[in-house]
N, C-alpha and C positions, 0 to 999 in steps of 0.2 A: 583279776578283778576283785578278788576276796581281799586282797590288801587295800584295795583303792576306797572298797567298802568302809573297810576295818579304819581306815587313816579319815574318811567323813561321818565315821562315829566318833572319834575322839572329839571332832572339827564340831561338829552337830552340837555336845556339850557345852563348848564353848560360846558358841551361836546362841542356844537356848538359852544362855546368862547376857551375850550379847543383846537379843531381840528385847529380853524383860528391862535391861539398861535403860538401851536407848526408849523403851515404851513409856518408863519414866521419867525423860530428859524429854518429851513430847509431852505426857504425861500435866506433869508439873506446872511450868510456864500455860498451858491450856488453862486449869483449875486457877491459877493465879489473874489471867487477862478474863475465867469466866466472872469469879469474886467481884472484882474492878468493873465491870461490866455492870453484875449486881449494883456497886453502889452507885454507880452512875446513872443508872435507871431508878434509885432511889431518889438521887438527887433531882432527876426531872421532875417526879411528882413532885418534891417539895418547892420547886419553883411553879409548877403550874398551881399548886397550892396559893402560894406566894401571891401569883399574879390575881387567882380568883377572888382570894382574900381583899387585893389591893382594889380591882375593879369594883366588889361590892361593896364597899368601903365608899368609894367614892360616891358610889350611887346613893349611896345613905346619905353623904353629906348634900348632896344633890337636894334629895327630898326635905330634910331639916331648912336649909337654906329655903327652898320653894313653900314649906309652911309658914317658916317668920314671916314671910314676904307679904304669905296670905293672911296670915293670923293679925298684922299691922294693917293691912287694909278692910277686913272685917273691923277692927276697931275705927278705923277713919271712918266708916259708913255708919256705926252706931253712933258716933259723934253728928252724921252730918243727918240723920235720919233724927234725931232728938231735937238736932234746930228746924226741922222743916213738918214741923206739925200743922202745919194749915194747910201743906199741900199732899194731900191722900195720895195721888198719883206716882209723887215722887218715894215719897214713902214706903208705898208697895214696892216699887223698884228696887229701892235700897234691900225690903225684905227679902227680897226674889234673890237679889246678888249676893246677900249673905248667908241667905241658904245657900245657894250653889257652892260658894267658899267653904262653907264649913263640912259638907259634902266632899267634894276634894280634897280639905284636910282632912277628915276621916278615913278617906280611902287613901291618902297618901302615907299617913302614922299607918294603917295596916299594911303595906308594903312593905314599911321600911324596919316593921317591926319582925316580919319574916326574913327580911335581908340579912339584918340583925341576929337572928337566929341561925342562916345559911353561916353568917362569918364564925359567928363560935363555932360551931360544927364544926365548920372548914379550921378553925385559931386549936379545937381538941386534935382533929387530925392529923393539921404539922406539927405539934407538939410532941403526937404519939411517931410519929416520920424522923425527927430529931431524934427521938430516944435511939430508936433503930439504928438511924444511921452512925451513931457515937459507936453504937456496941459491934456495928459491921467494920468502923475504922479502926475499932482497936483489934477484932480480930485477924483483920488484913492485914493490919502492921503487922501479926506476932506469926500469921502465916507467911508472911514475905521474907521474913527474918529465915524462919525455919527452912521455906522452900531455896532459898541462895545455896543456904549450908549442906542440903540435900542438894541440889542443883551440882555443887562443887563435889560430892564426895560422888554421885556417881558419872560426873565428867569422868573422875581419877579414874574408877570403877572399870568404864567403858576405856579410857586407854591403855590400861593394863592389860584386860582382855584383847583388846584388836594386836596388842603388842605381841600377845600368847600365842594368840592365830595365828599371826604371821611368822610367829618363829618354828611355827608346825608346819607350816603349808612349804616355806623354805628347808627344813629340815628334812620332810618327807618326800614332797613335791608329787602333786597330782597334774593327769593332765586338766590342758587348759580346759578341754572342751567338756569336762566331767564338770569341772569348777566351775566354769561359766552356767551349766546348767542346775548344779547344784543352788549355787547361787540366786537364779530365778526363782528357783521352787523357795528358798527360805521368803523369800519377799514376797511371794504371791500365797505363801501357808504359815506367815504369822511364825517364822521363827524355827519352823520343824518341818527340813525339809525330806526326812527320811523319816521311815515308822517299819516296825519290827510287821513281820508274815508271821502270825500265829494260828496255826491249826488251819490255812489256808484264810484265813479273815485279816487285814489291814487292820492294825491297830490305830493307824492313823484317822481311819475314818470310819469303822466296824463296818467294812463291805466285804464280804466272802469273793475272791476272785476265781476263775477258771482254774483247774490244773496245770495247763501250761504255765503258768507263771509260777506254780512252784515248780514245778521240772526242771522251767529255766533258769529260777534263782539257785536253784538245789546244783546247778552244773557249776554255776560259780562263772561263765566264760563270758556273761555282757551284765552292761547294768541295767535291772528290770524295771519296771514303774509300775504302780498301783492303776489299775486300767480308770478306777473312777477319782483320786484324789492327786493320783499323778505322783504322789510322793515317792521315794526311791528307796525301794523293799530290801530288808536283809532278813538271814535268819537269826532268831537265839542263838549266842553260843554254846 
C-alpha cells in the first residue's frame, strides 16, 4: 500500500496543476460571457434611455402643438370680442374663454418646460452611458484577444499534463478501485485528494484525528481516510 501511496503523490502533483488548468479554462470563458453580460445590460439602459428620451419628446411636441392651437384661438376671440362691443354678454364670454385658454397654456408651457428638463437629464445620462459603453467595448475587444491566446496555451497546458498522467498511471498502474476512489475525492476536494498526517492533524483540513488512524496509516497495510475531510492520509517522508 505504501507504493500505491507513494505512486498518487506523484499523480496528486500532477492533478494539483491539472485542477488549477482546467479552473482556468472554466475560469476564463466565465469572466468573458460575465464582461458581455456587463455590456449588454449597459446597452439595455441606453435603450430604455432612448425610448424615455423619445416618448418625452413627443409629449413635448404634443403640448407645443396644443398651445399653437390654443394660442390662435385666444387671438380669434380677441378679434372677435373687439367687433362685438355692444354686446356685454358676449363679451364676457369671450373674456371667460380666454382666461381659461390662457390658463391652460400656462400650465401646459409649465409641463412641458419640466419634460424639457427630464429629457436633458435623461440626453446627459445616455451621453455619460455611450462614454461607458465605448471604454467597456474596447476593453472587451483586448480582453477577448488576450483570453483566446490564454484560452489556447493552457488547452496545450492541460494536454500535456493528462498526457503525463497517463503515462504514469500506465507505467506504474494502480488498482482500479484505489483510482476510482481517488479520483472522486479530487472532484469532490477541489483538486487535492490526498493531504499529509502531521503530528496526528490533517493537513488537509487541520482536524486532529484519533490514534488509530495513525497506527493504521503508520502499518502501511490499507488506505486510510481522514475521518472528517475524507482525504487520503500519508505520512512525511
Amino acid at each position: 500500500m505504501r507504493e500505491t501511496i507513494q505512486l498518487l503523490r506523484g499523480i496528486q502533483d500532477l492533478d494539483r496543476e491539472l485542477f488549477q488548468v482546467r479552473s482556468e479554462l472554466k475560469r476564463l470563458p466565465d469572466e468573458r460571457s460575465r464582461r458581455r453580460a456587463r455590456l449588454d445590460d449597459l446597452q439595455h439602459q441606453a435603450n430604455e434611455k432612448d425610448r424615455a428620451i423619445a416618448n418625452l419628446s413627443a409629449r413635448v411636441k404634443e403640448i407645443e402643438d396644443a398651445t399653437t392651437s390654443q394660442r390662435q384661438r385666444v387671438r380669434k376671440l380677441e378679434s372677435e370680442c373687439a367687433n362685438s362691443r355692444a354686446d356685454t354678454a358676449l363679451i364676457v364670454a369671450y373674456q371667460h374663454e380666454m382666461r381659461s385658454l390662457r390658463r391652460e397654456i400656462g400650465e401646459a408651457e409649465e409641463e412641458g418646460l419640466g419634460l424639457v428638463e427630464q429629457v436633458d437629464a435623461l440626453k446627459k445620462e445616455r451621453a455619460e452611458l455611450a462614454e461607458l459603453m465605448s471604454a467597456e467595448e474596447t476593453t472587451l475587444a483586448e480582453y477577448e484577444v488576450n483570453v483566446e491566446q490564454e484560452l489556447a496555451a493552457a488547452t496545450a497546458k492541460e494536454a500535456e499534463l493528462a498526457a503525463q498522467r497517463d503515462k504514469e498511471l500506465h507505467r506504474e498502474g494502480v488498482v482500479r478501485e484505489v483510482l476510482d476512489q481517488y479520483e472522486k475525492l479530487l472532484e469532490a476536494r477541489e483538486g487535492e485528494a490526498l493531504a499529509e498526517l502531521d503530528n496526528k492533524t490533517c493537513m488537509g483540513c487541520y482536524t486532529a484525528v484519533p490514534s488509530n488512524v495513525y497506527v493504521r496509516l503508520a502499518r502501511g497495510a490499507e488506505l486510510v481516510q481522514c475521518p472528517s475531510c475524507t482525504r487520503i492520509l500519508y505520512l512525511a517522508d
